[in-house]
C-alpha positions, 0 to 999 in steps of 0.5 A: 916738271917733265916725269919720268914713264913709270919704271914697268913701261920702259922696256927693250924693245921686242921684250914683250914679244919675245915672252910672249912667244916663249909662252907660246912654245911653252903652252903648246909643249904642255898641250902636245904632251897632255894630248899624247899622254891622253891619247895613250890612256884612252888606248890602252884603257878606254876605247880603240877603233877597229875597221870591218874588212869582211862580210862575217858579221853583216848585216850587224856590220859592214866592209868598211865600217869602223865600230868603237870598242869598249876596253872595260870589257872584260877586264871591268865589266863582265862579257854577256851573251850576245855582245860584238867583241873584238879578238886577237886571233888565237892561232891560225883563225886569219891564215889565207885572209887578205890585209886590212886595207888602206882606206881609199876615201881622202874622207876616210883617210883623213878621218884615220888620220885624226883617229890616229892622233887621239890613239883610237886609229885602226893599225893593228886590225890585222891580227883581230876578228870581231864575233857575236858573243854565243856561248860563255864558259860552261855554256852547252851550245847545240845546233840545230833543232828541227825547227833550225834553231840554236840553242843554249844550256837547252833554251832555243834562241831566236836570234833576229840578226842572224842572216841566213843562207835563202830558202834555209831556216837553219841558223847554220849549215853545220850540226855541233854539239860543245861545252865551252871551256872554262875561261873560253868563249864560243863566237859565231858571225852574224852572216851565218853561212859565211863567217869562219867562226868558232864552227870551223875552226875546230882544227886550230889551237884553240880547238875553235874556242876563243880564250876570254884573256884574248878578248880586247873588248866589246863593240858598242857604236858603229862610229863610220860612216855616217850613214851606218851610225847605230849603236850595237845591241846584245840582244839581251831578249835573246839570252834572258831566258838562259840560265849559267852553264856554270863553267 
C-alpha cells in the first residue's frame, strides 16, 4: 500500500522561499538598526575621526592626516599636560581659515565613506582645532628663558616635538607670561612659528584660553594614511617634573 508524504513535506509551492525571503529582509532590518544604533553610540561616547588641514601641529600631524579621538577624555579620563586635543572653537580662533577639503583621493574618499557609515567620519572638522595640551587650570606658563626654553609652574621643558623656526632655539617668537583660569586650558601647536594657538589669540573671547568643556577629546592614533600610521604620544618625560598650578 502507497503512503502518503509526511504532512511537513507537502507544501505550496514558492512557501519555502517566500519565508526564507521574509527572513532575510527581517534579519537585514535588525542588522541595519543595531549597525546605526552602534554607530551612534560610538560617536557620541567612544570615538570620532577628525581630518588635518593645516600645518600647526606638524610634524606631530600632517595636512591630510586622519587621527582617532578618544571622547572619554575629559569627560572620563582626566586631560594631562601634553595630550593632542581636539576642540570647538571657542570664538573667532578659524576667522579667515580655509574649509575642511573634500578628500580628492577615491582611496581616501572611499575611506570617508566607510568611516561615515559607523559615525566616525570627519563632517564637522570645520568648526575644531586640534593642540598640544601646555598649560592646565592654575598652570603659570612662561616663555622664553634665556636658553629659549618654556616653562611651567617654573620647571623648564624640553619638548622634543616642537618645530622650530631655522637658526632659532627659542620654543616660540613670541614672550608671554599667563596663569590658566580655572576650568581653561592654554594649547599650543607643535610648529611653534606657525600655529595661531592660544599665544595669538589673546584678543578673542577667550582671551586665548580654551575652556576644558570645549574639549571633544584627546587624539591617540593617526589612523590615515598608512604610511603615517603611529600612535600620539604625551610626552609624559616632558611634564613628569611639573607640580599642580593648583587651579
Amino acid at each position: 500500500m502507497v503512503q502518503s508524504p509526511p504532512r511537513e513535506a507537502v507544501q505550496r509551492p514558492g512557501r519555502r522561499s517566500n519565508r526564507g525571503a521574509a527572513g532575510f529582509l527581517r534579519d537585514l532590518v535588525v542588522i541595519v538598526v543595531v549597525a546605526v544604533l552602534a554607530s551612534f553610540l560610538i560617536k557620541t561616547f567612544l570615538i570620532r575621526s577628525f581630518y588635518i588641514p593645516s600645518e600647526s601641529m606638524e610634524n606631530t600631524l600632517r595636512v591630510g592626516d586622519r587621527i582617532l579621538v578618544n571622547e572619554l577624555v575629559p569627560g572620563l579620563v582626566p586631560l594631562q599636560r601634553g595630550d593632542v586635543v581636539v576642540f570647538s572653537d571657542p570664538g573667532g580662533w578659524l576667522e579667515g581659515d580655509q574649509p575642511v577639503p573634500a578628500p580628492s583621493n577615491p582611496v581616501a574618499a572611499a575611506g570617508d565613506w566607510v568611516l561615515s557609515l559607523v559615525g566616525l567620519s570627519n563632517q564637522d572638522a570645520n568648526n575644531h582645532l586640534v593642540k598640544r595640551v601646555i598649560g592646565l587650570p592654575g598652570d603659570h606658563v612662561v616663555c622664553c628663558n634665556a636658553l629659549g626654553q618654556m616653562s611651567v609652574n617654573g620647571v623648564p621643558l624640553v619638548e622634543p616635538y616642537a618645530v622650530l623656526q631655522p637658526g632659532s632655539r627659542a620654543v616660540s617668537g613670541t614672550q608671554f607670561d599667563v596663569t590658566v583660569p580655572k576650568g581653561r586650558l592654554w594649547v599650543m601647536g607643535d610648529n611653534r612659528y606657525d600655529s595661531k594657538d592660544s599665544r595669538y589669540q589673546t584678543d578673542t573671547p577667550s582671551k586665548g584660553f580654551v575652556p576644558v568643556s570645549d574639549v571633544v577629546g584627546r587624539a591617540f592614533v593617526v589612523s590615515w594614511p598608512l604610511s603615517h600610521w603611529s600612535w600620539l604620544s604625551d610626552y609624559p618625560d616632558t611634564f613628569d617634573g611639573v607640580k599642580s598650578g593648583g587651579g
